[in-house]
Structures are given as C-alpha cells and as structure tokens.
C-alpha positions in Angstrom: 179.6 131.0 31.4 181.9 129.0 33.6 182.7 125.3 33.0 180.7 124.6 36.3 177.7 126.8 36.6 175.2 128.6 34.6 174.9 131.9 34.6 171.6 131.6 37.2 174.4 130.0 39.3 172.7 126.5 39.2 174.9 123.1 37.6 176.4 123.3 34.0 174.0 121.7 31.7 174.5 117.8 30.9 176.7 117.4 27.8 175.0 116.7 24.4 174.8 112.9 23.5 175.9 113.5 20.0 177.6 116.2 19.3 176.8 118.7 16.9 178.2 118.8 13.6 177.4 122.8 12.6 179.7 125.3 11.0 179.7 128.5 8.8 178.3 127.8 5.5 176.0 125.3 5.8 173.4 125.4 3.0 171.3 122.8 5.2 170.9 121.5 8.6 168.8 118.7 9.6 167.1 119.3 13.1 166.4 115.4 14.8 164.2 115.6 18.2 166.2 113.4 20.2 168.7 110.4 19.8 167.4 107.1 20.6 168.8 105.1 22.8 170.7 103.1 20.5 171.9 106.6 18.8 172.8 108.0 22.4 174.9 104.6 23.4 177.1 104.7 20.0 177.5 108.4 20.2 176.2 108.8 16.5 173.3 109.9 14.4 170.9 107.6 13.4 172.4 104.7 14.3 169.5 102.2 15.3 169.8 99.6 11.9 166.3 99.7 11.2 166.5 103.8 11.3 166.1 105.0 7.2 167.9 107.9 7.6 171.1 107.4 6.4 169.5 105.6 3.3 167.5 108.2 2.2 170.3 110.7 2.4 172.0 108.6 -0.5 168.6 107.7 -2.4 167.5 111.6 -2.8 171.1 112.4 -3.6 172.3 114.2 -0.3 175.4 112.1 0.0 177.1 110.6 -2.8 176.4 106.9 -0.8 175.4 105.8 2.0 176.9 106.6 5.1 177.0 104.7 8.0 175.6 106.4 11.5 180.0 107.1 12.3 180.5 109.2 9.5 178.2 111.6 10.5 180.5 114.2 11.3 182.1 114.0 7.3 178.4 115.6 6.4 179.9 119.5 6.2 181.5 118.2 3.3 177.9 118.2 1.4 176.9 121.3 3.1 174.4 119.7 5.6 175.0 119.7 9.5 173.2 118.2 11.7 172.0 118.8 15.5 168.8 118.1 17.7 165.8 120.1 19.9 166.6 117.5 22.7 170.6 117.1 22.7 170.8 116.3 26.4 168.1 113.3 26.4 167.1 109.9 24.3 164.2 108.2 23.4 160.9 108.6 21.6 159.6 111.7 21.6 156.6 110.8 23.4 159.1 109.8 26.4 160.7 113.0 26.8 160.5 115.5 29.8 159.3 119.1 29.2 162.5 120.0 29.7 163.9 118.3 27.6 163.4 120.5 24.7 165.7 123.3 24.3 164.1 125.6 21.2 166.2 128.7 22.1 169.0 126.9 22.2 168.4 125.5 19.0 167.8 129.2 17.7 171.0 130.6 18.8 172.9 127.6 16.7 170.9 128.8 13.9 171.9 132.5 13.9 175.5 131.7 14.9 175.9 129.0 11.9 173.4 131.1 9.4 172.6 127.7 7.2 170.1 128.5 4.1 167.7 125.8 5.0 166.6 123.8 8.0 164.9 120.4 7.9 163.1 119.0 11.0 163.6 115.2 10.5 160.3 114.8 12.8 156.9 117.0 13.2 157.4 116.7 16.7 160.8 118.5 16.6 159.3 121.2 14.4 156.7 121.7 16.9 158.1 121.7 19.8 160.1 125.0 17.8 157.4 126.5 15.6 155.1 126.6 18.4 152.5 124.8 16.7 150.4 121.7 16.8 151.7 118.8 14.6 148.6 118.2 13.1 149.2 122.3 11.4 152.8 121.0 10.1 152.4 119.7 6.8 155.4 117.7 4.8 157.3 120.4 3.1 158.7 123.8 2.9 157.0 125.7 5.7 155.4 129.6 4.8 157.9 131.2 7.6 161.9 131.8 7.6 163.4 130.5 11.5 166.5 132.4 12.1 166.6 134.0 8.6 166.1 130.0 6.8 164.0 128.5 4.5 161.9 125.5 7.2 160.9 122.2 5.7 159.4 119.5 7.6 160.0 116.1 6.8 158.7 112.4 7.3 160.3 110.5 10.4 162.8 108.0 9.3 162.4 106.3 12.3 161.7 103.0 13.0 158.3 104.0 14.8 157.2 105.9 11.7 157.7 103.5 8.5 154.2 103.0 8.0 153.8 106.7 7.6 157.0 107.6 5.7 157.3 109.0 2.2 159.9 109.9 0.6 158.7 112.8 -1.5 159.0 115.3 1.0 162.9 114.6 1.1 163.6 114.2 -2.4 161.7 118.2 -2.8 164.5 119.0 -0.1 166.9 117.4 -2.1 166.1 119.2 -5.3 166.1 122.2 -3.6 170.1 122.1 -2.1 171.2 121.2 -5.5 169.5 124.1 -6.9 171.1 126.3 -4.3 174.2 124.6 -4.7 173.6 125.0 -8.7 173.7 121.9 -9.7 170.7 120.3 -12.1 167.8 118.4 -10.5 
C-alpha cells in the first residue's frame, strides 16, 4: 500500500490518535473503543484524570504502580499492549460514526502480534468485534478464542461508567496473566 492511497485507490487512511503499543510476545492486550477527546489531544491512553484505568492496572497487580496516561508505551515491559476498535476517531462510544469501527483491522493486529489473551476495556468495543449485542457480553472470560486468544470483557473504567464498574472482572484477568506468566496469585 502506498503512503498515499489505498489499495481501492481512494486517500490513505487518517493516522491513529494514539499509537499502538503491540509487539511479539504479548501475553495480553487490552482493546479500548476509542480515545476520548482528552486521550486523543495528549496523544496517550487513558489520559482524562477522572479515567480509572491506569489505577486499576496497579490495584489488580498489572503494573508494579501506577502509571501515568505517558508511560503507556513502557506497558510491553509487563507483557500487555494496548490498541483500540476506533483508532482513527474520539469520543464516547455512543458518538462514533459507523465507520469508525475497524474490527478487521483489529483482527489482523491480533494474528500478526499472536498475544495469549485479549481484554476489551468496554462491552461496546467487544461488540462492535464479536458481533454480538452488549446485553449477550457478560464481565469475564468469553466461551470463544478471537485470533487464536483467550477474550475477556471487562468493566469500563471510564468516567461515564463508575456507577457500573467493578473491579472483579479485572482482578480474574489479573490472576490469570500471572498464572500464564507463572507467578502465584
């Protein structure tokens, strides 16, 4: 594909907002929908302040801390990556155009990297792959592999969902790396 078409010979795609951070070796990667808006103008992960994400990471044991939104791209060195359905748009997911979503692309980053597990960080964004409703998600490991690995589906930490959020579902996910990784739970 050329730097300035696509291979249907219409314009390159719009870069991502945040880049990806995927690689070879991954034992998980956690699937957003979209970055906000404050996420898309600071060019990192998570980065509204009322966000939980990068909190929970620490308090479930993902992270050895807590890491700010900027030091996303240090997250290899835990064995997580991270990456999006929606990489070329921001904002709820309720806001987003149809095509917006980009499950095939998503796909292909998943065969390429070959991570054990993959954790949608919304129900929407595990829709919007799975193909099915978000009322059929539950919050958990999910019966069918995508690209070869292990789904989960985990509470929003964003803002719009506190009143909804538990932590269980995370801290199952969390047991589960260290057990691949071999370490005690």
């Amino acid at each position: 594909m050329s730097a300035t078409a696509t291979d249907s010979g219409g314009p390159p795609p719009a870069p991502y907002l945040v880049p990806d951070v995927l690689q070879p070796g991954l034992t998980l990667v956690l699937v957003g929908t979209a970055p906000s808006q404050i996420s898309a103008r600071a060019r990192a992960y998570y980065a509204n302040p009322q966000n939980k994400f990068w909190s929970v990471l620490h308090a479930v044991g993902l992270t050895p801390r807590q890491l700010s939104p900027h030091e996303y791209a240090s997250l290899p060195n835990w064995g997580i990556g991270l990456t999006d359905v929606a990489k070329r748009h921001s904002g709820v997911d309720a806001a987003l155009p149809a095509e917006a979503w980009a499950p095939e692309e998503l796909r292909l980053k998943l065969r390429t990297f070959a991570p054990q597990l993959v954790a949608f960080t919304s129900k929407r964004g595990a829709s919007e792959v799975l193909g099915k409703s978000t009322g059929r998600l539950p919050y958990g490991v999910q019966p069918e592999l995508l690209e070869g690995a292990k789904v989960w589906v985990l509470p929003s930490t964003s803002p719009l969902g506190h009143t909804h959020f538990v932590l269980e579902p995370w801290q199952a996910l969390a047991d589960r790396v260290a057990a691949l990784r071999g370490l005690k739970v």
